[in-house]
C-alpha positions, 0 to 999 in steps of 0.5 A: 500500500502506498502513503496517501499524498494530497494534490492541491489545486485551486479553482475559480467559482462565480455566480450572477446573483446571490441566490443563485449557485456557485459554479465552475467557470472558465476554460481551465478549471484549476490550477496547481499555483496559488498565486495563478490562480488569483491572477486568474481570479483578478482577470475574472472579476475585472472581465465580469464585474457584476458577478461574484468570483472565488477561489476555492482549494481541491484537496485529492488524496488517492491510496493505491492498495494492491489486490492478490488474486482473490481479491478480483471478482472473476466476471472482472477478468473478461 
């Protein structure tokens, strides 16, 4: 088994209004930097200046834990 890692990518969120729900915006959806992402943020809120923007953190950990053979189900095999 391998020790979880955690990536982190920050992402840009923005809404019309208030009431209405935050979403993914724009043609790249994260980025590994900080401080890319808050230039892109920056870019966002002056291209869109009445909608609300913001910068959200990912944090992913992925385990890899190895299977022994019984551990596979045999329809999986085909």
């Amino acid at each position: 088994m391998t020790d979880p890692t955690p990536t982190v990518r920050y992402a840009l969120q923005s809404r019309p209004a208030p009431s209405q729900p935050w979403q993914a915006t724009g043609p790249q959806t994260s980025w590994a930097r900080r401080d890319t992402a808050l230039r892109a943020l920056a870019a966002r809120r002056q291209a869109q200046p009445s909608w609300e923007h913001r910068l959200v953190r990912r944090t992913t950990t992925v385990t890899e834990t190895p299977l022994t053979e019984d551990d596979v189900p045999t329809h999986d095999l085909l």
